[in-house]
C-alpha positions as a printed NumPy array, in Angstrom:
array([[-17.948,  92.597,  43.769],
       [-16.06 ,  91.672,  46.976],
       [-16.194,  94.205,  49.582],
       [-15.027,  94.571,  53.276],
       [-18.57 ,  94.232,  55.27 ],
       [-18.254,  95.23 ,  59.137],
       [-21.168,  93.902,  60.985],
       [-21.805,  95.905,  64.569],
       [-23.299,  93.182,  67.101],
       [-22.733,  89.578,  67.703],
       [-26.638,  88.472,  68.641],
       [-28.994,  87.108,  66.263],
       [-29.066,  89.791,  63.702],
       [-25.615,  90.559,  63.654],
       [-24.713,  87.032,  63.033],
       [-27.651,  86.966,  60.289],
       [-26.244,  90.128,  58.584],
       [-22.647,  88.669,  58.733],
       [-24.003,  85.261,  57.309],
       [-25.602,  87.162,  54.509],
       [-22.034,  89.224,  53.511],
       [-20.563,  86.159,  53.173],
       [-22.939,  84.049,  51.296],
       [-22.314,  87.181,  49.172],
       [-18.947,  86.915,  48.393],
       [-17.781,  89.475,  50.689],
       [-14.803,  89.806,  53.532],
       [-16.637,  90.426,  56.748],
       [-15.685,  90.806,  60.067],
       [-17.871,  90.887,  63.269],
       [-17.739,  93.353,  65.953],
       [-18.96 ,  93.386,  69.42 ],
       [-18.908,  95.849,  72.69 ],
       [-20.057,  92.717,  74.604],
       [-19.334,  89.127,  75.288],
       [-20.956,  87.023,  72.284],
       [-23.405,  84.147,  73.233],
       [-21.508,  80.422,  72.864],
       [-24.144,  79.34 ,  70.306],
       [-23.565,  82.707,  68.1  ],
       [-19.544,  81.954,  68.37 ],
       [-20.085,  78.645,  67.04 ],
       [-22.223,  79.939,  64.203],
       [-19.356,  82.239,  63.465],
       [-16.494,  79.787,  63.723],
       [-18.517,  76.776,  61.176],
       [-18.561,  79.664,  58.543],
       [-15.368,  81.187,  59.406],
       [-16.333,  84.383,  59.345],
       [-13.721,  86.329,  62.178],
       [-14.808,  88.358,  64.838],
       [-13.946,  90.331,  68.224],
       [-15.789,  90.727,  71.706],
       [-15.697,  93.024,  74.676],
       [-14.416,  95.757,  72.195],
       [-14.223,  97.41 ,  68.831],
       [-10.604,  97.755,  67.249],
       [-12.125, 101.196,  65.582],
       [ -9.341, 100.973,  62.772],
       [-10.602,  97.662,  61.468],
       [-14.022,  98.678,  61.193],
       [-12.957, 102.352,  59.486],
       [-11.614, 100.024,  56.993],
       [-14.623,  98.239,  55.902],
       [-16.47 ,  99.749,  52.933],
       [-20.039,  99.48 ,  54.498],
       [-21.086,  98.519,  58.344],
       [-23.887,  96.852,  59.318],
       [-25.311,  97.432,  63.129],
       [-27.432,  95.568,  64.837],
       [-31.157,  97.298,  65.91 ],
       [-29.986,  97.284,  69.114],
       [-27.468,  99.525,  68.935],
       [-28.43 , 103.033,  68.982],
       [-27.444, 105.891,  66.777],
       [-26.438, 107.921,  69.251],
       [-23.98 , 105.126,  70.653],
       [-20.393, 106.572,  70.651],
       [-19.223, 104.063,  68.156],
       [-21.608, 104.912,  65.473],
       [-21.153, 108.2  ,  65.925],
       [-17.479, 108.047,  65.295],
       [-17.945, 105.476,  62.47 ],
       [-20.249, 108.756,  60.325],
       [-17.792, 110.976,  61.209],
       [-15.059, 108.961,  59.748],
       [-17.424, 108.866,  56.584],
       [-18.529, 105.46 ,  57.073],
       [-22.349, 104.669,  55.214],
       [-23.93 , 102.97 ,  58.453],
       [-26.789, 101.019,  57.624],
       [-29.443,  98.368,  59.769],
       [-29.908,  94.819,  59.47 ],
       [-33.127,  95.378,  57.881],
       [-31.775,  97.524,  55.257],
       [-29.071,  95.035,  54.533],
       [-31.502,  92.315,  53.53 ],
       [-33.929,  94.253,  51.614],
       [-30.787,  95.176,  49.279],
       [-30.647,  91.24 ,  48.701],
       [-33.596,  90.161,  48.   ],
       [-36.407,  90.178,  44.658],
       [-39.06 ,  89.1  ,  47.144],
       [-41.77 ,  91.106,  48.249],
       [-42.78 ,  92.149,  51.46 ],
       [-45.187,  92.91 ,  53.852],
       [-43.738,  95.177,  56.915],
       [-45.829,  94.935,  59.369],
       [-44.702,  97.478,  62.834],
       [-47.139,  99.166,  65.849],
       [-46.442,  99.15 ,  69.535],
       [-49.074,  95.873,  70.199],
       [-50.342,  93.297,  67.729],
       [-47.33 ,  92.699,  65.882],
       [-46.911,  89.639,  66.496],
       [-49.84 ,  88.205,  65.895],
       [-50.878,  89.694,  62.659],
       [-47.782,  88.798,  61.379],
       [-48.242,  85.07 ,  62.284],
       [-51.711,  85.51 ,  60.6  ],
       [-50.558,  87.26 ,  57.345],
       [-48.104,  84.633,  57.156],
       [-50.65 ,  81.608,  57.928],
       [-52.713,  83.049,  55.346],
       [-50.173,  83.206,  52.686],
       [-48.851,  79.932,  53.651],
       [-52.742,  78.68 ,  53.426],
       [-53.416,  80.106,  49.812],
       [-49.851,  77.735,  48.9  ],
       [-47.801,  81.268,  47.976],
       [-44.157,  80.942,  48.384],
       [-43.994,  83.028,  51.812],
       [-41.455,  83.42 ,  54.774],
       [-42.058,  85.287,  57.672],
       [-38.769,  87.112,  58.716],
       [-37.853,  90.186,  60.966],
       [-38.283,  90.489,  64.598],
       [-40.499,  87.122,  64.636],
       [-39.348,  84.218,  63.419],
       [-36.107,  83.799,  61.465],
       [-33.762,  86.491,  61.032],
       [-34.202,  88.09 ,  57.732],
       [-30.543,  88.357,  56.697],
       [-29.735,  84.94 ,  57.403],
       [-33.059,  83.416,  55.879],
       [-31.343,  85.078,  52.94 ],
       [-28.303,  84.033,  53.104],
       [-29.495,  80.343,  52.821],
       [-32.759,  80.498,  50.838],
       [-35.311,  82.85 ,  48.524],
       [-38.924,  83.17 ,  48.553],
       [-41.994,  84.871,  46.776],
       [-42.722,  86.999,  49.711],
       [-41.243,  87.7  ,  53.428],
       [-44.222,  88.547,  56.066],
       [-41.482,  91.21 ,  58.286],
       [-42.586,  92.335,  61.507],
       [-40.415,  94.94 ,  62.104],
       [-39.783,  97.224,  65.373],
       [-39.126, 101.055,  65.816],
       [-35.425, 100.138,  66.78 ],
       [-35.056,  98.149,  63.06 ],
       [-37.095, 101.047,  61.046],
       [-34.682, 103.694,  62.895],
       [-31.878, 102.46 ,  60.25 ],
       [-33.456, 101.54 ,  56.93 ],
       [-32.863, 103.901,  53.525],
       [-34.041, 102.572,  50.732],
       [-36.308,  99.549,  52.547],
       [-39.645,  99.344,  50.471],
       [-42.414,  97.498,  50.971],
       [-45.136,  96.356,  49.058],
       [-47.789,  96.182,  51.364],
       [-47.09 ,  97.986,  54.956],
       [-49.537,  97.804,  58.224],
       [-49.151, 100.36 ,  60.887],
       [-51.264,  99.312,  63.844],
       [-51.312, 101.541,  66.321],
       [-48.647, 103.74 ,  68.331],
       [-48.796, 104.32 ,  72.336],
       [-45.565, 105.339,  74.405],
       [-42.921, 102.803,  74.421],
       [-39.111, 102.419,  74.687],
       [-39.43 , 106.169,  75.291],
       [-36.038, 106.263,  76.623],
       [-34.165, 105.15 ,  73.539],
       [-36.327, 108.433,  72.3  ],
       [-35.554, 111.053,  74.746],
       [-38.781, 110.63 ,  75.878],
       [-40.428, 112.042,  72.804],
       [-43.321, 110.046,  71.37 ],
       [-42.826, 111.661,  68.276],
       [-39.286, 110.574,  67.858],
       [-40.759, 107.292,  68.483],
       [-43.856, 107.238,  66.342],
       [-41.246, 108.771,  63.739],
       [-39.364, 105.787,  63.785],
       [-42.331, 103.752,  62.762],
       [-43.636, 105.992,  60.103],
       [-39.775, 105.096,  58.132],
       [-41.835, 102.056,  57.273],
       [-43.747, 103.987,  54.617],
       [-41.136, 106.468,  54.284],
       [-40.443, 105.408,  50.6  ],
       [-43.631, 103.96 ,  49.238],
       [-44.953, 104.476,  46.188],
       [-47.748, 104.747,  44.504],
       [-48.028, 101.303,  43.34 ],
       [-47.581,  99.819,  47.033],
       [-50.458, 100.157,  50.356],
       [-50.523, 101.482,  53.418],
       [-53.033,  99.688,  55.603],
       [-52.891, 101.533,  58.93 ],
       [-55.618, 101.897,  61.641],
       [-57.88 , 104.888,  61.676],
       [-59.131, 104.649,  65.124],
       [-55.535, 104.876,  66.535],
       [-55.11 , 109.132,  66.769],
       [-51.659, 109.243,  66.746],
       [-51.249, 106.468,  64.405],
       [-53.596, 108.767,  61.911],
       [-51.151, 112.13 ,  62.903],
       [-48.514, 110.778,  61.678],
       [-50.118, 109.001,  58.443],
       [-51.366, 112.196,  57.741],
       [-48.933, 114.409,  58.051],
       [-46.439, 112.701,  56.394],
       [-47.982, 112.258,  52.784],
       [-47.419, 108.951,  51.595],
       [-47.214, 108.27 ,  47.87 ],
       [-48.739, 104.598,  48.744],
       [-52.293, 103.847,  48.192],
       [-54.165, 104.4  ,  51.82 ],
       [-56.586, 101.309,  53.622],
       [-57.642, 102.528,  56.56 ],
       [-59.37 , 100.273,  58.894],
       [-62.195, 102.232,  60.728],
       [-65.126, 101.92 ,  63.321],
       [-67.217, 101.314,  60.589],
       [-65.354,  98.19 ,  59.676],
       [-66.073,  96.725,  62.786],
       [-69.563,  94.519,  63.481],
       [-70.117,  93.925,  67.113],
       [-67.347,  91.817,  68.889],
       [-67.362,  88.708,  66.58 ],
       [-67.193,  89.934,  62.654],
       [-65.41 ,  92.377,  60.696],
       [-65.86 ,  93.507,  56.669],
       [-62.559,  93.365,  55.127],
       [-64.104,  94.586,  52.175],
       [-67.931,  95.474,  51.381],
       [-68.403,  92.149,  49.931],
       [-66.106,  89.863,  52.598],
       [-67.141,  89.18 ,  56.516],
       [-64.706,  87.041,  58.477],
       [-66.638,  85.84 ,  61.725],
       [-63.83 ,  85.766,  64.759],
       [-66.039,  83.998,  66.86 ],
       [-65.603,  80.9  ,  65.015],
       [-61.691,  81.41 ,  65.882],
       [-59.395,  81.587,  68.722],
       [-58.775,  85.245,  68.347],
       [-60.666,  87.638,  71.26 ],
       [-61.129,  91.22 ,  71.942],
       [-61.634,  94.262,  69.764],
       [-57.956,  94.444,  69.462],
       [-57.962,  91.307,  67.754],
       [-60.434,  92.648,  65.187],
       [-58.11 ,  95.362,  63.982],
       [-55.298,  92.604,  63.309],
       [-57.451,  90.392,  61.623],
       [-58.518,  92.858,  59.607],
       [-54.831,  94.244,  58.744],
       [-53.718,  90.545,  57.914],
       [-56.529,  89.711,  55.946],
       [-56.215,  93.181,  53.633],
       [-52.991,  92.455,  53.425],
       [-53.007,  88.993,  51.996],
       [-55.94 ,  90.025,  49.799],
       [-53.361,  92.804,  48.678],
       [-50.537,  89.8  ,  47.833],
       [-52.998,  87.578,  45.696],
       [-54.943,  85.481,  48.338],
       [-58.857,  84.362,  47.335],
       [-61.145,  85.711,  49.448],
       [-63.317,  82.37 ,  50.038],
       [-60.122,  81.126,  51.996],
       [-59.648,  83.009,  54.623],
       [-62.733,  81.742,  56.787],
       [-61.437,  78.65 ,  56.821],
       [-57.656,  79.67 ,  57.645],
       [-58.745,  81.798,  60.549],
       [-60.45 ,  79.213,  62.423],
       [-57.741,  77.203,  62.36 ],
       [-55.409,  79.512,  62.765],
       [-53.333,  78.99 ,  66.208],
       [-51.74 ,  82.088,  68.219],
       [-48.287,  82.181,  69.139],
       [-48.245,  81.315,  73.42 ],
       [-49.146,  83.731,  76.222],
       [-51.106,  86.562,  73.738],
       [-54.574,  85.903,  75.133],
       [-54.15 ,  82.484,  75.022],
       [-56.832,  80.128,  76.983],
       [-55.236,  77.713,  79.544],
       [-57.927,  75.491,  80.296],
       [-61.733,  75.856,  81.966],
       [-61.513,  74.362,  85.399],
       [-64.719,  73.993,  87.402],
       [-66.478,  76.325,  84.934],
       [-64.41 ,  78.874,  85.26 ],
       [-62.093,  80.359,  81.992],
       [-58.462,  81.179,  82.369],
       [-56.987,  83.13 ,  80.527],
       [-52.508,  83.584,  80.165],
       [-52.089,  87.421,  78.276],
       [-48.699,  87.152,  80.455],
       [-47.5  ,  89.111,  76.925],
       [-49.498,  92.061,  78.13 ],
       [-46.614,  93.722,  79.496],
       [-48.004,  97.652,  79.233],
       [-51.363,  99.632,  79.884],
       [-52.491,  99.287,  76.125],
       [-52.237,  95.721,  75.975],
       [-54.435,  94.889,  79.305],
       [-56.57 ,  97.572,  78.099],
       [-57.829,  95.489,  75.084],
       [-57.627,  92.362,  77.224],
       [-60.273,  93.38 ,  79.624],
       [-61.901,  94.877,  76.632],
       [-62.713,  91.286,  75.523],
       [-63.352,  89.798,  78.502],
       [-67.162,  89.032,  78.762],
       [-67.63 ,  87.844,  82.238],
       [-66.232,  88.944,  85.764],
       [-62.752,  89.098,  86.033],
       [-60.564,  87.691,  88.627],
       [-57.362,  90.179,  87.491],
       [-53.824,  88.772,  88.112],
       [-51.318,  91.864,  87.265],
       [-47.968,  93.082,  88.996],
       [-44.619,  92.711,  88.199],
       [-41.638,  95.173,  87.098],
       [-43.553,  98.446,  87.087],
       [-42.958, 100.168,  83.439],
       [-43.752, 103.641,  84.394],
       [-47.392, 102.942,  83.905],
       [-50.381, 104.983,  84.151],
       [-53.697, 103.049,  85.298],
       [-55.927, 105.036,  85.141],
       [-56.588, 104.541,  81.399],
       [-57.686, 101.095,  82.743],
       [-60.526, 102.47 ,  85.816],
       [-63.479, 102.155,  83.806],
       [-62.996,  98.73 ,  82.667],
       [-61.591,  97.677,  86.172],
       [-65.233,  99.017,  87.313],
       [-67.155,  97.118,  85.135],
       [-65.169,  93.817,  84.801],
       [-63.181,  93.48 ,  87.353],
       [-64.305,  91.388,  90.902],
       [-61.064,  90.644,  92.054],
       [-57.375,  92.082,  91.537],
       [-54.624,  89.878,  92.56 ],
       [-51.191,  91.355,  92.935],
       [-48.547,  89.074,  91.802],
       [-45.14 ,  90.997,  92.169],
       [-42.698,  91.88 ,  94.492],
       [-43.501,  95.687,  95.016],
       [-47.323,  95.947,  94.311],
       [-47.852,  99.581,  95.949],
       [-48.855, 101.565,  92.793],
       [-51.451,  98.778,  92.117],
       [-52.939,  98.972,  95.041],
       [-52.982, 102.735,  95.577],
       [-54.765, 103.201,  92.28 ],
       [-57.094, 100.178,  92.735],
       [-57.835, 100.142,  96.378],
       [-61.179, 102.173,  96.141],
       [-62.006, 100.426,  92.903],
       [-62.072,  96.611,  93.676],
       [-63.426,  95.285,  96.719],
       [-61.397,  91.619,  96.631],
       [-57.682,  92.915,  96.806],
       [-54.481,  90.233,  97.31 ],
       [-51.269,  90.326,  97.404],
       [-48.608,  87.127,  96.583],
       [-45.489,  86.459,  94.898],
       [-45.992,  82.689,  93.63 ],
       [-47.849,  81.746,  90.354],
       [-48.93 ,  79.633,  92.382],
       [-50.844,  81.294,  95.396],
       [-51.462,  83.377,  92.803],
       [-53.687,  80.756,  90.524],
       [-54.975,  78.973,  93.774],
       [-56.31 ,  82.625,  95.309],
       [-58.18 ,  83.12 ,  91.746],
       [-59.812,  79.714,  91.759],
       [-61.152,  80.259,  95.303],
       [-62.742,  83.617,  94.671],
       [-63.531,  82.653,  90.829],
       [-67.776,  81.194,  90.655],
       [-68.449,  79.459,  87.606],
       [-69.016,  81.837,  84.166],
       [-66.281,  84.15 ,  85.725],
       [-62.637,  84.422,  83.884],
       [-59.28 ,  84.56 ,  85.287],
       [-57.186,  86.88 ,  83.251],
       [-52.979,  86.975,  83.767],
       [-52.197,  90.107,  82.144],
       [-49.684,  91.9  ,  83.897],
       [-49.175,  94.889,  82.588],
       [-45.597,  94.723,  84.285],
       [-42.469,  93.145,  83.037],
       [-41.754,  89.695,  84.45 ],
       [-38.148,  90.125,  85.631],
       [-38.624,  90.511,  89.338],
       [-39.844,  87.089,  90.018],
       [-39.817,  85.702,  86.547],
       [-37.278,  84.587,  83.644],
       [-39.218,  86.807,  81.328],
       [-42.929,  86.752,  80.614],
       [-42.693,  82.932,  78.79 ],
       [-41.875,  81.642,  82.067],
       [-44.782,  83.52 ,  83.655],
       [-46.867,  82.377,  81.166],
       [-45.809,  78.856,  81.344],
       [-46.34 ,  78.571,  85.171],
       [-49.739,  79.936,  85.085],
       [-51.013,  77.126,  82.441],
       [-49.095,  74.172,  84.718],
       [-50.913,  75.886,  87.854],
       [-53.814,  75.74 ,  85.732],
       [-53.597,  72.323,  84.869],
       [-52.619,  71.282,  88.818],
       [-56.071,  73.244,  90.424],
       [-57.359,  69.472,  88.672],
       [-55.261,  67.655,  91.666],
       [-56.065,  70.075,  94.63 ]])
């Protein structure tokens, strides 16, 4: 049935969710407040699918028998609050795909470790030879994988802002990581409004799908278990957890990390997630050893950029919150020369002092306005610095760094102060990395 599809946003899920509509069958037409990338028009234009910029002509879109927003939009925007009122069924680019697609899924959402144990539940999928796509807010849009292709099963990492607008989204298998305070302010500053917008992932589960969520994350359990899920419960739990290098995915099954490239007790919890979760979709067990260790990390997630005189460094330049350098330190297992600074998210240190006591030798204060840093620091760490190069930055590390020691980049700021974004952080500190060889 042909039907008028608005889609709200012209970035890479609007354009997927218009892309879908049409392979459809549908009349769609493309909306956006803002000016629309080049490379998006283009994509637009080869499928002729019409659309606006710097503006919404409001009677077009009441016109359209469904609209489709993009996550970044919020519902409180003025548009989408006059599109309800006008009786318009508003729905998210998540949402849109699920209700065109006979694969199954595994949603995958928390505030840190997406990422990664969705590139791991995919690589083991992929390993075990299952038809498998990995979709959502890594890799390829999920909307316009489907409106080219099919597959078995989509690996979806999905964030608060995409769970905020499904309705009937189901998945088979969901993992809930873990939920600290983030992108408060699309939340009114309410971390239950936030950790709400998570929990939609499981919102209509049933009893034949599985929750794996983690057990040692407080809020993460609040929420779990006050929001009774029909779907079967995996919790992962201290208990599941041997030392720093293994973990028991089930009584019978160890996986040994420290045969991998995966560090940090942080790293345990999404192996174990990934692992349950590909168990749950049909994977042997005997495979995932192997698939682990040579399993590769996407860039700048605790990723190691090279031993240089004897001495480890380490590019977390992902770690752009408290949480994340919290595990990072976590798993370091040496003295730390600490490069951190940048764009200042509101953060709270002092979660980090007792690690900074025991780990850390040396703090080195790469940003432009370093003064909360060094105010909660100061006391703490005898060696404190001060630059705003990458690389001063790598060259001041090296010369306090003795052999054993690490040299950890993990900010805990956003990059955009002296940086592109944190991949251009990240990417300096492994060339400075590689030039110490020539100095």
């Amino acid at each position: 049935m042909n039907r008028k599809v608005g889609v709200l946003g012209g970035g890479i899920s609007g354009v997927g969710a218009a892309l879908l509509a049409k392979a459809k069958g549908n009349t769609v037409w493309l909306s956006d407040a803002g000016e629309i990338k080049k490379v998006h028009k283009e994509t637009l234009q080869t499928y002729s699918i019409p659309f606006e910029e710097s503006g919404h002509d409001f009677e077009r879109l009441v016109d359209c028998d469904i609209i489709v927003k993009s996550p970044g939009i919020p519902a409180t925007s003025q548009i989408i609050r006059d599109l309800i009122a006008a009786g318009k069924e508003v729905i998210g680019e998540i949402e849109w795909a699920f209700r065109h697609t006979k694969g199954r899924i595994i949603g995958i959402t928390g505030t840190n470790g997406k990422t990664t144990t969705t590139l791991l539940c995919h690589y083991f999928l992929k390993q075990a030879g299952l038809n498998v796509a990995m979709v959502g807010n890594v890799g390829e849009s999920f909307c316009h994988f489907l409106a080219e292709s099919e597959a078995d099963w989509y690996v979806c990492e999905l964030s608060s802002f995409q769970l905020e607008d499904v309705d009937t989204f189901r998945p088979d298998v969901a993992i809930l990581l873990n939920i600290t305070p983030d992108h408060l302010d699309r939340y009114a500053y309410s971390i239950d409004r936030y950790a709400q917008a998570k929990l939609n992932i499981a919102g209509r589960m049933t009893e034949n799908d599985t929750l794996i969520y983690n057990a040692m994350d407080p809020i993460t359990v609040a929420k779990v278990m006050s929001n009774e899920t029909e779907a079967r419960l995996n919790s992962i739990r201290e208990t599941d957890l041997s030392g720093s290098d293994h973990v028991y995915v089930t009584n019978d099954l160890r996986l040994d990390l420290s045969r991998s490239r995966l560090m940090g007790k942080h790293n345990q919890v999404n192996v174990l997630a990934a692992a349950r979760a590909a168990l749950a979709a049909g994977c042997q067990p005997s495979m995932l050893q192997s698939a682990l260790e040579s399993f590769n990390n996407a860039p700048h997630r605790m990723e190691r950029a090279g031993v240089h005189e004897g001495v480890t460094y380490i590019n977390d330049s992902k770690a752009t919150n408290t949480d994340s350098v919290y595990y990072a330190l976590e798993a370091m297992k040496a003295p730390v020369i600490w490069i951190a600074g940048g764009q200042d998210k509101g953060n709270d240190y002092s979660t980090l002092l007792d690690l900074v006591d025991k780990k850390v030798k040396a703090l080195i204060c790469l940003g432009i306005d370093n003064s909360k840093l060094n105010e909660t620091f100061s006391t703490r760490v005898k060696h404190i610095s001060e630059t705003t190069t990458m690389r001063e930055a790598v060259r001041r590390a090296a010369s306090l760094a003795s052999s054993g020691d690490m040299v950890l980049l993990s900010p805990a700021c956003a990059s955009f102060d002296l940086f592109e974004n944190y991949e251009d952080r990240g990417n300096q500190f492994k060339k400075e990395v590689i030039e110490l060889r020539h100095v």
